[in-house]
Each structure stands twice: as structure tokens, then as C-alpha cells.
N, CA, C and O atoms as CSV, one atom per row, in Angstrom:
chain,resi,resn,atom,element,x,y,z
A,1,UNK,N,N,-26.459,23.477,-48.329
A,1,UNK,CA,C,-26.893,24.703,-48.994
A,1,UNK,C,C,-28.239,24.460,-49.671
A,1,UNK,O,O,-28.410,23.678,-50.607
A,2,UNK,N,N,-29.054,25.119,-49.170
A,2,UNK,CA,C,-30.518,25.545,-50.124
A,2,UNK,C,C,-30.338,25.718,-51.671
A,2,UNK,O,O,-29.772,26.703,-52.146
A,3,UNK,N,N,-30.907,24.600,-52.503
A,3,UNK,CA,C,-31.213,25.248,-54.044
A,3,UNK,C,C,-31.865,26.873,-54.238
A,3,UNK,O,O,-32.069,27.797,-53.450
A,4,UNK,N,N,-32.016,26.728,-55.353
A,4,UNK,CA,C,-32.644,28.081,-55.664
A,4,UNK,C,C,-33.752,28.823,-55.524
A,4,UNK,O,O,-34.002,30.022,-55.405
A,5,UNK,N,N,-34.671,27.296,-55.589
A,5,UNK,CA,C,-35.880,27.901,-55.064
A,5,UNK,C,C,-36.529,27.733,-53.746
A,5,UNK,O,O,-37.636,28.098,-53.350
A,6,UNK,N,N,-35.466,27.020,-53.103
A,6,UNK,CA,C,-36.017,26.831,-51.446
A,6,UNK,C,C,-35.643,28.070,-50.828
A,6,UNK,O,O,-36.215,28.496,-49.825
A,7,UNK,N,N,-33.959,29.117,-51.851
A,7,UNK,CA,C,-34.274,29.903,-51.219
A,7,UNK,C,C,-35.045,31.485,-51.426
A,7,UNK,O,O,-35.132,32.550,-50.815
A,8,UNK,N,N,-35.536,30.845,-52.741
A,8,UNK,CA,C,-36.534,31.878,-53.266
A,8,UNK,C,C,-37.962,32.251,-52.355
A,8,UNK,O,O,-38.470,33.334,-52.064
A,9,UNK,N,N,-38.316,30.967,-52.079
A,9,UNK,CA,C,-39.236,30.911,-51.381
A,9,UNK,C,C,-39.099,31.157,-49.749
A,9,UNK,O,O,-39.959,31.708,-49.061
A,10,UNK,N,N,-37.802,30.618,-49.264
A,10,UNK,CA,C,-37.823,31.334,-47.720
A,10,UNK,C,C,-37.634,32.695,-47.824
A,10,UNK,O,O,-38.302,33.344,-47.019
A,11,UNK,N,N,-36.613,33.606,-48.904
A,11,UNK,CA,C,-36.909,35.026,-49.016
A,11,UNK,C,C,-38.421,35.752,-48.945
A,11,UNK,O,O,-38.861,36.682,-48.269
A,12,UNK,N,N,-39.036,34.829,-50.023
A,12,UNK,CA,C,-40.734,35.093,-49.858
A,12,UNK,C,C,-41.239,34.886,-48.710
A,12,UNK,O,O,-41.849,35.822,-48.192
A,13,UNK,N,N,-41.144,33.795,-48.101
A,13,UNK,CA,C,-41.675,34.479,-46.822
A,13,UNK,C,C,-41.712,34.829,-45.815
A,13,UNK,O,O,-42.594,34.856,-44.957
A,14,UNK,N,N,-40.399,35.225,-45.873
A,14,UNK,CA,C,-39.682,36.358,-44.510
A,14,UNK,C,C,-40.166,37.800,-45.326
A,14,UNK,O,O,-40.502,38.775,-44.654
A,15,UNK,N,N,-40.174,37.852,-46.892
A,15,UNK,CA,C,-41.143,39.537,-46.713
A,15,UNK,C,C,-42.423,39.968,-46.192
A,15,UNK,O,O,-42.865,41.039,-45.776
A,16,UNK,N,N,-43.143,38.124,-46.432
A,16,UNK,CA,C,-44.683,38.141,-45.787
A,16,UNK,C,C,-44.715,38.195,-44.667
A,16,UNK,O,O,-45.492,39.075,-44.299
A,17,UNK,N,N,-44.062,37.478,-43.570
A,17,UNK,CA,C,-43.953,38.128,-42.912
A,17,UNK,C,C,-43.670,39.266,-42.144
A,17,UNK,O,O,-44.231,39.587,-41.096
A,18,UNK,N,N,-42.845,39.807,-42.677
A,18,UNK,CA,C,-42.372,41.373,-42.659
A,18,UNK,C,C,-43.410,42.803,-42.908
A,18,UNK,O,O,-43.362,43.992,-42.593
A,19,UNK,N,N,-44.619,41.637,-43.886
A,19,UNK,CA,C,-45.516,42.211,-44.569
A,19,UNK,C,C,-45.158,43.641,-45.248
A,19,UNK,O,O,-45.695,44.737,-45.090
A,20,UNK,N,N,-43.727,43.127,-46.307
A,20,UNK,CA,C,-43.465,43.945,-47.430
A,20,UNK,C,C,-43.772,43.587,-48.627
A,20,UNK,O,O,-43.592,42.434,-49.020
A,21,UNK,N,N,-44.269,44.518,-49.355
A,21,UNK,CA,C,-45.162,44.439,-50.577
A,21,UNK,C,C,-43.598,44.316,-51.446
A,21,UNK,O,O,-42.525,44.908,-51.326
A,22,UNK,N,N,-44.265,42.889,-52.646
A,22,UNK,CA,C,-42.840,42.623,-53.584
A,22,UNK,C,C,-43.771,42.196,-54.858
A,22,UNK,O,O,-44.972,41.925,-54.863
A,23,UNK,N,N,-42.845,42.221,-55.923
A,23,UNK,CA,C,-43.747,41.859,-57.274
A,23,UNK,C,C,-42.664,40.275,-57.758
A,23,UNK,O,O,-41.693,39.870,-57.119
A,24,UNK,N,N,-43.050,39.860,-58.619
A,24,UNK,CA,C,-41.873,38.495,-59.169
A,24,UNK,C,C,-42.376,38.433,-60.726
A,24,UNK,O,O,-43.425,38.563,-61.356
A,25,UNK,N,N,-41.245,38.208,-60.921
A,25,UNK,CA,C,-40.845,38.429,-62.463
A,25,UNK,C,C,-40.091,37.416,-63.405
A,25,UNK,O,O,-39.242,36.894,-62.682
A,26,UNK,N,N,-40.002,36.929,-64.575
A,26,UNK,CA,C,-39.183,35.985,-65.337
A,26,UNK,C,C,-38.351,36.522,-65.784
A,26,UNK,O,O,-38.758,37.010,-66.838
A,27,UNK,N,N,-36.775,36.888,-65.525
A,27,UNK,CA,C,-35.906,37.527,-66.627
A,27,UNK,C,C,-34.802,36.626,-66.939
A,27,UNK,O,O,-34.864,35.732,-66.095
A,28,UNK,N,N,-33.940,36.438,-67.631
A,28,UNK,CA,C,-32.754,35.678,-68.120
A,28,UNK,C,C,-33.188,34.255,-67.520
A,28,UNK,O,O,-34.278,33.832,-67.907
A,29,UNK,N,N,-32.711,33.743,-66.931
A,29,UNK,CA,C,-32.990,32.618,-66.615
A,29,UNK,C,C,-33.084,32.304,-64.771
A,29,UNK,O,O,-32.517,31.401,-64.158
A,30,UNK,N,N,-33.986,33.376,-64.221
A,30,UNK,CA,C,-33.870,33.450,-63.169
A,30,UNK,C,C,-35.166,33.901,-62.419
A,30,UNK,O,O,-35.398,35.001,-62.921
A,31,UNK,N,N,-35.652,33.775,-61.954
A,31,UNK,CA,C,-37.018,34.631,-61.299
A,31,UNK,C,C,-36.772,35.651,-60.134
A,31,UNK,O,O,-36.029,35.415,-59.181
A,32,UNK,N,N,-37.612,37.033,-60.350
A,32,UNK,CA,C,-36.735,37.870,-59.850
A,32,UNK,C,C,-37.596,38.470,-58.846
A,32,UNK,O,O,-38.741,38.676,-59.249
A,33,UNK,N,N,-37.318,38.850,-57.488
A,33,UNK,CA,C,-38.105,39.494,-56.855
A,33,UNK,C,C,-37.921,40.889,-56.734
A,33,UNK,O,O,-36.840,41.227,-56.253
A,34,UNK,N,N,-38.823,41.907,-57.097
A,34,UNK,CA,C,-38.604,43.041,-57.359
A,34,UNK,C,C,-39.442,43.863,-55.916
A,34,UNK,O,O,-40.670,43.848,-55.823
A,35,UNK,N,N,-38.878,44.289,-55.263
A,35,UNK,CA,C,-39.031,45.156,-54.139
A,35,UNK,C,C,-38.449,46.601,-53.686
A,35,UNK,O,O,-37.346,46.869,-53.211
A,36,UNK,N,N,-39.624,47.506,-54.008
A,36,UNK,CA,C,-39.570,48.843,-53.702
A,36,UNK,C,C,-39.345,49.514,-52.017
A,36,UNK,O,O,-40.090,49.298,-51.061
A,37,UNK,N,N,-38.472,50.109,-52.024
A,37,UNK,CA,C,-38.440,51.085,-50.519
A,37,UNK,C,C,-38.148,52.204,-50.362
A,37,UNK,O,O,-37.328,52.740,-51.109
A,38,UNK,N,N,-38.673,52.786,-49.465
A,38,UNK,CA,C,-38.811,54.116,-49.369
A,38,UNK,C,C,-37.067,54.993,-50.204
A,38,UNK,O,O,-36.976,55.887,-51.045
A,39,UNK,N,N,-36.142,54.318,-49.574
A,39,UNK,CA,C,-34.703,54.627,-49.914
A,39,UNK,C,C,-34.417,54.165,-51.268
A,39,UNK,O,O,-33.998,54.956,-52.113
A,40,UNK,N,N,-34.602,53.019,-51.509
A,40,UNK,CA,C,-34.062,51.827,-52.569
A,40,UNK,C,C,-35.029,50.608,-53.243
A,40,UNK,O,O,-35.565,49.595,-52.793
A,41,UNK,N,N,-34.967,51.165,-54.370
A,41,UNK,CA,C,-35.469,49.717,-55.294
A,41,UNK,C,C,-34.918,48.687,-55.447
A,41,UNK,O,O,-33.757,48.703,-55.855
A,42,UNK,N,N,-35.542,47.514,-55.181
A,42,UNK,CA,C,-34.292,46.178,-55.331
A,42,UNK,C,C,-34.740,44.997,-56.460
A,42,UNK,O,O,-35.876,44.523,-56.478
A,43,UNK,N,N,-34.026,44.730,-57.086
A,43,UNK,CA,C,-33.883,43.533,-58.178
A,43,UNK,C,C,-33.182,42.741,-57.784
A,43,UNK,O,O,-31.971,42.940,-57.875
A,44,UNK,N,N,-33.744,41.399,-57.126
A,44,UNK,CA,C,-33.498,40.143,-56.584
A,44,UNK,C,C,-33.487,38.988,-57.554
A,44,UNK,O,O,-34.590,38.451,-57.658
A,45,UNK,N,N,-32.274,38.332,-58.482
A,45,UNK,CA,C,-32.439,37.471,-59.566
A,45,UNK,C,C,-32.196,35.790,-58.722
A,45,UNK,O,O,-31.213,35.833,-57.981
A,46,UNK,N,N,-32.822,34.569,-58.729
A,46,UNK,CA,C,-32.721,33.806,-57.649
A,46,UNK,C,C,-32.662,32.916,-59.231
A,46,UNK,O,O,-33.574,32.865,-60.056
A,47,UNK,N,N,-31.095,32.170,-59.342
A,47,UNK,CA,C,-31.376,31.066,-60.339
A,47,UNK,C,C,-31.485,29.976,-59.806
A,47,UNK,O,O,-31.368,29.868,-58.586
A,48,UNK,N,N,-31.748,28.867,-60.650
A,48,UNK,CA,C,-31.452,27.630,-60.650
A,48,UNK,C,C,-30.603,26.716,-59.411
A,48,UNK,O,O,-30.980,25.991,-58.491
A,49,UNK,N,N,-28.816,27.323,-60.093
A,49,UNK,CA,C,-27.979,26.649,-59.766
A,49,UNK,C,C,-27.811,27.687,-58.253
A,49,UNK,O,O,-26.779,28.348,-58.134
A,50,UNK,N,N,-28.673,27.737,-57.382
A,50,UNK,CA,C,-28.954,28.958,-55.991
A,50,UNK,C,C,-27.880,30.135,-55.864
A,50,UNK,O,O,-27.582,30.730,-54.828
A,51,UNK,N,N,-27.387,30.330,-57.096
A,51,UNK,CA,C,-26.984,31.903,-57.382
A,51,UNK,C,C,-27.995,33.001,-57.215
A,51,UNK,O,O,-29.108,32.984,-57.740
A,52,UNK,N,N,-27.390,34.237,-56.220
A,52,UNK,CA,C,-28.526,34.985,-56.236
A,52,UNK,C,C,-28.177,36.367,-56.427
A,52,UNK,O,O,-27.953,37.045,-55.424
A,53,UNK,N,N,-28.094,36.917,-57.654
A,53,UNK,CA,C,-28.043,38.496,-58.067
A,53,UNK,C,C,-28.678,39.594,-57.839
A,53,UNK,O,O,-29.736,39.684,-58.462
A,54,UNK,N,N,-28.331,40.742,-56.954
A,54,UNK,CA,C,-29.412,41.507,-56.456
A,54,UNK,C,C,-28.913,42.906,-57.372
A,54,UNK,O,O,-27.733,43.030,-57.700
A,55,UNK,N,N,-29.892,43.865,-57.712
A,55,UNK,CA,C,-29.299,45.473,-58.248
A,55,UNK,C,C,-30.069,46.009,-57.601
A,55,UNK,O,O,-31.209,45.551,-57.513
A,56,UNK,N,N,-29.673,47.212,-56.905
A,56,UNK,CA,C,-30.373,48.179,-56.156
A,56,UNK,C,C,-30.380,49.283,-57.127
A,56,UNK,O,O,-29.316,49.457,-57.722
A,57,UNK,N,N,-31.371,50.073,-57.412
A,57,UNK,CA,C,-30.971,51.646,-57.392
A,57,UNK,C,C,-31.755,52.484,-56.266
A,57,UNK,O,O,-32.754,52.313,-55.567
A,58,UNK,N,N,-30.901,53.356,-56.431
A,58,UNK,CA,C,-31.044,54.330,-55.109
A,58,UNK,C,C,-28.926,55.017,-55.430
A,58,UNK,O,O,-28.109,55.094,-56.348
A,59,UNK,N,N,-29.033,55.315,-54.007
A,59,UNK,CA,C,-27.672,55.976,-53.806
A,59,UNK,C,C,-26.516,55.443,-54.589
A,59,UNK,O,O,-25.671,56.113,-55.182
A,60,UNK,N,N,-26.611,53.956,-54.495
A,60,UNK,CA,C,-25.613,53.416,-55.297
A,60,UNK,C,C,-25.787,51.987,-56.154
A,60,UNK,O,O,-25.792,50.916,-55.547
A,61,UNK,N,N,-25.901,52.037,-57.327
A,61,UNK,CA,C,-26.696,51.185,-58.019
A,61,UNK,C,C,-25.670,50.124,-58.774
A,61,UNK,O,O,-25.183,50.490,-59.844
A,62,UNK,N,N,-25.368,48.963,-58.304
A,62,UNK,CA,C,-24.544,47.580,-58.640
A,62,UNK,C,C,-25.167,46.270,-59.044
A,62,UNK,O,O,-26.377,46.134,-58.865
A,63,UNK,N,N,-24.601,45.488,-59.467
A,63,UNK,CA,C,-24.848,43.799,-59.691
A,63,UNK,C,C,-24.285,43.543,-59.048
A,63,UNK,O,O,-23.160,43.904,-59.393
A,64,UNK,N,N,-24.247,42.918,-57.865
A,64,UNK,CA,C,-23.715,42.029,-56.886
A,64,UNK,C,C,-24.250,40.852,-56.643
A,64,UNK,O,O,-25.452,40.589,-56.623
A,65,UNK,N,N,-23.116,39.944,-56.408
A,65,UNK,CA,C,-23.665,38.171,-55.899
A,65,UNK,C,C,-24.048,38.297,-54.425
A,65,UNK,O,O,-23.385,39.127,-53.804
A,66,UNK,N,N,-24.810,37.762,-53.871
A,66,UNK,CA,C,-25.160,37.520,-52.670
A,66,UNK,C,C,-25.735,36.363,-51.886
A,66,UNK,O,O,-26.235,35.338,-52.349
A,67,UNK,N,N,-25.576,36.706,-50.601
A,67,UNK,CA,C,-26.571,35.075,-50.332
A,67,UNK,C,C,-27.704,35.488,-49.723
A,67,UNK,O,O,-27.843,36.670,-49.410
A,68,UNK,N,N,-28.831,34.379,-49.436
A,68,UNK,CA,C,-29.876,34.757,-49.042
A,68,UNK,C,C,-30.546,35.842,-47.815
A,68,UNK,O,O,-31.441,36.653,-47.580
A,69,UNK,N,N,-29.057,34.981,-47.138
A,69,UNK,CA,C,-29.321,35.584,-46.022
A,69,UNK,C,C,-29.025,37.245,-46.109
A,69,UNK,O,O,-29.956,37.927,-45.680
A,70,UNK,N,N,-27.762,38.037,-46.645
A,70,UNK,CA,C,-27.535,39.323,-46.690
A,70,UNK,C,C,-28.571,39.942,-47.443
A,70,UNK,O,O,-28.819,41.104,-47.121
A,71,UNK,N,N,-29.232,39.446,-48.367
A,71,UNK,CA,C,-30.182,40.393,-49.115
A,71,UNK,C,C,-31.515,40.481,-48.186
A,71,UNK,O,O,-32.162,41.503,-47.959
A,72,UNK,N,N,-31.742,39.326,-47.760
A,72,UNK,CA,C,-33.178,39.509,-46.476
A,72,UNK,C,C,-32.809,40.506,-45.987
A,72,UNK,O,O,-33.256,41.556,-46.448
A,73,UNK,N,N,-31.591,40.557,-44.559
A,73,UNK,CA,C,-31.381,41.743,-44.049
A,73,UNK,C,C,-31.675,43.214,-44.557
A,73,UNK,O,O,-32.291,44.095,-43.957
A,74,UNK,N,N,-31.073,43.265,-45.834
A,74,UNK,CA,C,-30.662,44.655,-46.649
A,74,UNK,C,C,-32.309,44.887,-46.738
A,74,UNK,O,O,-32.848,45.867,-46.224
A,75,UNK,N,N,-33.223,43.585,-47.647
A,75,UNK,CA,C,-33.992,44.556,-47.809
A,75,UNK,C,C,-35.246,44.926,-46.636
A,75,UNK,O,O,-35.944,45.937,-46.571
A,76,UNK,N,N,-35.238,43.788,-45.814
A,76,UNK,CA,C,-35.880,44.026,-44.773
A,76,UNK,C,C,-35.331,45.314,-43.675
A,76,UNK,O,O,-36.222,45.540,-42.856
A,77,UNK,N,N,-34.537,45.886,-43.538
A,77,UNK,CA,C,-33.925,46.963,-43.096
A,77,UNK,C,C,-34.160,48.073,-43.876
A,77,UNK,O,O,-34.687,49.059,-43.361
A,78,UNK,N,N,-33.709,48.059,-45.561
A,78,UNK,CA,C,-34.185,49.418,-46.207
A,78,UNK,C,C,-36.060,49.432,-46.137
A,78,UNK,O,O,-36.829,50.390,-46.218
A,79,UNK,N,N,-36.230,48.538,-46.027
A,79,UNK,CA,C,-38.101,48.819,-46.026
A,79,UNK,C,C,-38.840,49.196,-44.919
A,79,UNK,O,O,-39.899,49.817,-45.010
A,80,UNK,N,N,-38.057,48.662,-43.317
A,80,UNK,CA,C,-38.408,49.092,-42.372
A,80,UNK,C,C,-37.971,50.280,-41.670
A,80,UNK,O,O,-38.371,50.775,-40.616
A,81,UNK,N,N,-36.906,50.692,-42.618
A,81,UNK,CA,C,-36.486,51.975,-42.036
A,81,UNK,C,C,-35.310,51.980,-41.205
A,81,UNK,O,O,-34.956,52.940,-40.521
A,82,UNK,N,N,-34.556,50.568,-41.314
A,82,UNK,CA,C,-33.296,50.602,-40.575
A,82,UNK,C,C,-31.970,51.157,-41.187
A,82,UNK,O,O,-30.936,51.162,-40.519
């Protein structure tokens, strides 16, 4: 399993490649990637111990645990229009 920030950083750059615009942020103890889409705003919290907390708002707005891989999908799909 990938630490936290190996998989902070492969998230980063599967958006560059994707070439989706994202901002990053310091909150609680986690660095957060914040990414807007047409459907859904997303709050991506990537800690330490490679816990990774995402909140969407849009249609339905949660704290959920996730792994790297499901949140790439989600947000690479809500941004491209899938």
C-alpha cells in the first residue's frame, strides 16, 4: 500500500494529466485537494497515515473514506462528463 503522499501525488498527476484544474490546501492534519466540476465540488483530505477523506457537494453531500483509486475515477468522470 502507497503512504499518503505517494498517493497524493499519483492523484496529482492523473488530474494533470486529465488536465483538470485543482487547488491544494492545509486543513486538520491533512492536505487537501480541492476540485471543482461542472456537477460536483470535491474535497479530497490525503493524511499521513494514507487515509483518504473525500466530501462532495452537489446532489449529495457526505464524508466518506476512500481509496485512491475510487476517488480518481469519481472525479475524473464528474469533470469529464461521465
Amino acid at each position: 500500500m502507497k503512504n499518503g503522499l505517494e498517493q497524493l501525488l499519483s492523484f496529482v498527476a492523473r488530474l494533470r494529466e486529465e488536465k483538470i484544474h485543482f487547488t491544494l490546501d492545509c486543513q486538520r492534519d491533512a492536505i487537501m485537494v480541492i476540485v471543482p466540476s461542472p456537477s460536483r465540488y470535491f474535497e479530497i483530505e490525503f493524511f499521513a497515515d494514507g487515509r483518504i477523506e473525500v466530501q462532495t457537494f452537489g446532489p449529495a453531500s457526505k464524508v466518506t473514506a476512500v481509496s485512491v483509486d475510487e476517488i480518481t475515477q469519481s472525479v475524473v468522470g464528474a469533470v469529464n462528463g461521465a
